[in-house]
N, C-alpha and C positions, 0 to 999 in steps of 0.2 A: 732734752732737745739740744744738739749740736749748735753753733755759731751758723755754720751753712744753712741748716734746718730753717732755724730762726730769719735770715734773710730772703731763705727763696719762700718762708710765709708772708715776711713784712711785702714782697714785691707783690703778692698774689692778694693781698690786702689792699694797697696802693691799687691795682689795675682793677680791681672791682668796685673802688669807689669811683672810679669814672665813669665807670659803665651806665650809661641813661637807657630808662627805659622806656618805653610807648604808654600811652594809656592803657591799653590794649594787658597789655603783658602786667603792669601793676594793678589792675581789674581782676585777670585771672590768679593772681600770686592771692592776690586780699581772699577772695571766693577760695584759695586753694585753703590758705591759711585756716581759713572760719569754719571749712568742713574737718581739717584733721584735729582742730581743737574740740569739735560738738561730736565729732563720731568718735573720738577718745571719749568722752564725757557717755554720749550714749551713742550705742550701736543703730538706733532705729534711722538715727537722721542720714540722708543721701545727701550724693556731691544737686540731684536734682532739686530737692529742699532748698539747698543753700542757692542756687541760683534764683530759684523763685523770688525767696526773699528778699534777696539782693535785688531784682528788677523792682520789685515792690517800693525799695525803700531809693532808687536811683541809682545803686551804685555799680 
């Protein structure tokens, strides 16, 4: 990786630690999460599963 390279990543590093986000949007990102980690694991479980549970458990 070039000098340049390395800086225009540190800037894109930098701007996405600022970035806030809604409940909203860290609700769906965690539900996103929790399904591509159980649907790698097993194929049966849906993105629908994962919502369920998650209402289930509050989150």
């Amino acid at each position: 990786m070039t000098a340049q390279e390395t800086e225009a990543l540190q800037f894109l590093i930098d701007r996405a630690r600022k970035v806030g986000m809604t409940e909203k949007e860290v609700t769906e990102q965690r539900r996103s999460f929790a399904y591509g980690n159980s649907a790698f694991e097993n194929s049966r479980i849906t993105r629908e599963m994962i919502d369920q549970e998650a209402d289930k458990l509050g989150l």
